[in-house]
C-alpha positions in Angstrom: -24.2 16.9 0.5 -23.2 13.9 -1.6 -20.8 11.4 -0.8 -18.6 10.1 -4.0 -15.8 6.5 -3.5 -13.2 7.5 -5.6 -10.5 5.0 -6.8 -7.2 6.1 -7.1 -4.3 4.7 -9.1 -0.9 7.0 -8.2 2.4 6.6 -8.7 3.9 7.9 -5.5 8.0 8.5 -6.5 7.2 12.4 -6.1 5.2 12.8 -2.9 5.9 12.7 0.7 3.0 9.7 1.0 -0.9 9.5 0.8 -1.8 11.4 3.8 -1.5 15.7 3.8 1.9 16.3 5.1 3.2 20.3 6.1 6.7 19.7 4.6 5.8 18.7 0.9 3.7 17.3 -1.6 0.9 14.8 -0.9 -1.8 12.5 -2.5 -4.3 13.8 -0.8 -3.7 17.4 -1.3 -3.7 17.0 -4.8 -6.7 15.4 -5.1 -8.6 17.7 -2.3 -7.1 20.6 -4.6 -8.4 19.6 -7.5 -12.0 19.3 -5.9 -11.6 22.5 -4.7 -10.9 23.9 -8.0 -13.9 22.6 -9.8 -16.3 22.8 -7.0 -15.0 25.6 -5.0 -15.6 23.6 -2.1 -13.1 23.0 0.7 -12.8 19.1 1.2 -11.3 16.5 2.8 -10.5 13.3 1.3 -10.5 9.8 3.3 -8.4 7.0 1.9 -8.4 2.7 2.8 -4.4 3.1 3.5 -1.9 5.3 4.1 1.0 4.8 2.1 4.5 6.7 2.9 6.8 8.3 0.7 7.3 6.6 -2.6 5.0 3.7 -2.2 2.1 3.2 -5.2 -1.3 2.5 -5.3 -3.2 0.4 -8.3 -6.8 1.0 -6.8 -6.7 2.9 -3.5 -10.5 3.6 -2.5 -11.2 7.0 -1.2 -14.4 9.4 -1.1 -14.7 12.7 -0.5 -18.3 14.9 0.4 -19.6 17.8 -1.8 -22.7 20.1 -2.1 -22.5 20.6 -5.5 -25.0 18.7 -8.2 -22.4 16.8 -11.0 -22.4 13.6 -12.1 -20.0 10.7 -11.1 -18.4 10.5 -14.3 -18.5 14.7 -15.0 -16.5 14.5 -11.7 -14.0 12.0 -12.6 -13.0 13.6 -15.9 -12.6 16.9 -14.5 -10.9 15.6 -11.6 -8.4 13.9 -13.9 -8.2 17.1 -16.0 -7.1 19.1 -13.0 -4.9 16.5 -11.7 -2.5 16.9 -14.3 0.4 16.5 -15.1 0.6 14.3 -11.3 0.9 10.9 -11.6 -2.6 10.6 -9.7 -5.6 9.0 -11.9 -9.0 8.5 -10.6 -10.2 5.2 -12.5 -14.0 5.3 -10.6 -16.2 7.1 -9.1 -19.8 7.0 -7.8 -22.3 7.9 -5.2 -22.4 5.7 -2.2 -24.3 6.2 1.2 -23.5 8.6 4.1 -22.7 5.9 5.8 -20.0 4.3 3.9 -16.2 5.5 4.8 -13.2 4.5 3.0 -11.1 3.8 6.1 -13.4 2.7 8.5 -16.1 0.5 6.3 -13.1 -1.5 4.8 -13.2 -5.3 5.9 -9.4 -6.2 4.3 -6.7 -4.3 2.4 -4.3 -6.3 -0.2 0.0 -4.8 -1.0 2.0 -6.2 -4.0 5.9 -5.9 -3.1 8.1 -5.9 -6.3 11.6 -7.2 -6.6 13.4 -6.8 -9.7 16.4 -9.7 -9.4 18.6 -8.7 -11.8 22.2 -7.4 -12.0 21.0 -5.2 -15.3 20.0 -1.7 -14.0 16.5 -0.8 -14.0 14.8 1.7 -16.8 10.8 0.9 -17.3 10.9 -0.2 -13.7 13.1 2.7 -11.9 11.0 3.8 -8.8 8.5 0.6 -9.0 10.7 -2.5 -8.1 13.3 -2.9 -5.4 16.6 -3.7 -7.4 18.6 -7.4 -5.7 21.0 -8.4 -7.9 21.6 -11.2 -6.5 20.4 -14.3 -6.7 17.3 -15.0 -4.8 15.6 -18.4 -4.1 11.9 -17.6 -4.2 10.6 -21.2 -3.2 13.0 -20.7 0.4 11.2 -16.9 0.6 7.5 -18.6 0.1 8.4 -21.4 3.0 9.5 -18.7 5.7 7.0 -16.4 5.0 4.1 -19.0 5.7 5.6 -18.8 9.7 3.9 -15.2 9.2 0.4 -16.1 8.6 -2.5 -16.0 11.0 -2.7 -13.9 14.5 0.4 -13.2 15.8 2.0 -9.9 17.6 3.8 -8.4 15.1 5.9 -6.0 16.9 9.3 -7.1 15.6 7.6 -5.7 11.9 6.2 -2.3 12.9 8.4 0.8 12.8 9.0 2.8 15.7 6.9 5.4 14.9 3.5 2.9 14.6 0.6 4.9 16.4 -1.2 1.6 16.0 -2.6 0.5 20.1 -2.2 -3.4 19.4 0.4 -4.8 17.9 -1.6 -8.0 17.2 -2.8 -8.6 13.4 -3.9 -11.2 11.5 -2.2 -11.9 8.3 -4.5 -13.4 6.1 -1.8 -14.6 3.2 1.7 -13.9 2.4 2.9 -15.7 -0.9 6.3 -15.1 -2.8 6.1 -16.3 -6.3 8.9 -16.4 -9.2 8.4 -15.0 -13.0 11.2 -14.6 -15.1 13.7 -12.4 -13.1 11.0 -11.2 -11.0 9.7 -12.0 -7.8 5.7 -11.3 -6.8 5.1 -11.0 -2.6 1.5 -10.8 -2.2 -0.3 -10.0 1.0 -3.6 -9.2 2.5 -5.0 -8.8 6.3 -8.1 -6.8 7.5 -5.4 -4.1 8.7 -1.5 -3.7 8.8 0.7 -1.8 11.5 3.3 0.7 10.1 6.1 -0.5 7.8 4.7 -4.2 8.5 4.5 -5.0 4.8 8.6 -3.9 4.2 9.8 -5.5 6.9 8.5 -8.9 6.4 9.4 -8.3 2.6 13.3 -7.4 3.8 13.4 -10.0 6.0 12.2 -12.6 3.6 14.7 -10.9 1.1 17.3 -12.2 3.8 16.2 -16.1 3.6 16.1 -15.8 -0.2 19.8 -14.6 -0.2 21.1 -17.4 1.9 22.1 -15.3 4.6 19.1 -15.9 6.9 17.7 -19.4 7.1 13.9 -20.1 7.3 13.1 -20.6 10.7 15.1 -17.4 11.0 11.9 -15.6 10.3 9.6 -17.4 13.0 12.4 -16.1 15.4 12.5 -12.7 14.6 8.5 -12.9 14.9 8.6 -15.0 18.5 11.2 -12.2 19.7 8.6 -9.2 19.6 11.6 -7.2 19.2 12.1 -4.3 16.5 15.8 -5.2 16.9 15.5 -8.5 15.6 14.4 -6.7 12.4 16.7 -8.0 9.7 15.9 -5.3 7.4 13.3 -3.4 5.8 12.9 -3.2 2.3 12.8 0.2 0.6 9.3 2.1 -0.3 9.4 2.2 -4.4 8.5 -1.9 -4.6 5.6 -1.5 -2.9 1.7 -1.4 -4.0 -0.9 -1.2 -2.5 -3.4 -2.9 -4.7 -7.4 -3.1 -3.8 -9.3 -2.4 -0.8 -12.0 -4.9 -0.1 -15.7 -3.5 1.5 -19.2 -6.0 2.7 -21.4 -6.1 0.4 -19.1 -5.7 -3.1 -18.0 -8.2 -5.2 -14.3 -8.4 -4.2 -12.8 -10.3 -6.6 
């Protein structure tokens, strides 16, 4: 039995989310059936993240175990030959230890949020920026967002439906930056709770339209409250963007 770490690049507009779901179409189903297909095997694929319905991924790591003897790169190409015509493509793949899991050896995950501020409708972008027409003051996002980062209980960001235990995490960054008519939200912690990610980016959203002042955002975090949620920004901005392991050059 050998153990392959897959990377994974998908655009997620036409599936129900990373994780196998019984009521449609899935990441992981399409990649565990294209395994299946050229190894005959029945396998199960382990991902960093989960990411829900419509929500993209530039370099998801994920590995998978097989019995059969093929080469790392024989295995990528005919995984991205049966993949087709998903948006799923596996840009790596090689043979790491027994030991080494996706989910559970990953030290810190990174997520890009998109915003497209722009009155123009989208084309190129459709399904991979959140659309705000009006305008937003980026510099006023950055400033409230900084009241996020550290160790704090995070309750008022996680949906109702988080199965995480604790609702304490520590953010590691949280940066808004302007280009052009664009505005960058990066982010990174060792682990996030449900829906964390899109409700800080909604609420920061708020500040940056003038309709929630800064310190707004610290209050919404003090008040451990899901109803103190301003708003949570839809799935199609969002990327999640590299998973970070001990040992590798995470850069």
């Amino acid at each position: 039995m050998t153990r392959f770490a897959l990377t994974l690049e998908f655009d997620g507009t036409p599936f129900m989310g990373l994780q196998r779901q019984p009521h449609g179409p899935s990441v992981q189903q399409a990649v565990e059936d294209a395994a299946h297909a050229i190894t005959g095997e029945d396998v199960t694929l382990y991902s960093a993240g989960r990411t829900d319905t419509g929500v993209h991924a530039l370099a998801m790591r994920s590995h998978f175990d097989i019995e059969k003897d093929i080469a790392p790169f024989r295995l990528m190409e005919a995984l991205n030959a049966h993949l087709r015509p998903n948006p799923i493509a596996v840009t790596d793949c090689e043979v790491v230890d027994d030991d080494w899991h996706a989910r559970f050896s990953c030290i810190g995950r990174s997520y890009l949020y998109r915003i497209a501020n722009r009155r123009a409708p989208l084309t190129l972008d459709k399904n991979r920026a959140w659309q705000v027409p009006q305008e937003l003051d980026a510099e006023a996002m950055h400033r409230a967002a900084q009241a996020l980062v550290g160790r704090h209980d995070f309750t008022t960001f996680r949906s109702a439906h988080c199965q995480a235990k604790d609702p304490v995490k520590t953010l590691e960054t949280l940066t808004v930056e302007r280009m052009d008519d664009e505005i960058f939200i990066d982010v990174a912690a060792r682990s996030f709770l449900h829906h964390q990610v899109r409700s800080m980016v909604g609420c920061l959203a708020l500040v940056g339209m003038g309709t929630w002042p800064e310190e707004r955002v610290r209050e919404a975090l003090e008040a451990r409250d899901r109803q103190a949620l301003g708003l949570n920004a839809p799935p199609h901005g969002l990327y999640f963007v590299q998973a970070f392991y001990p040992e590798e050059n995470n850069t």
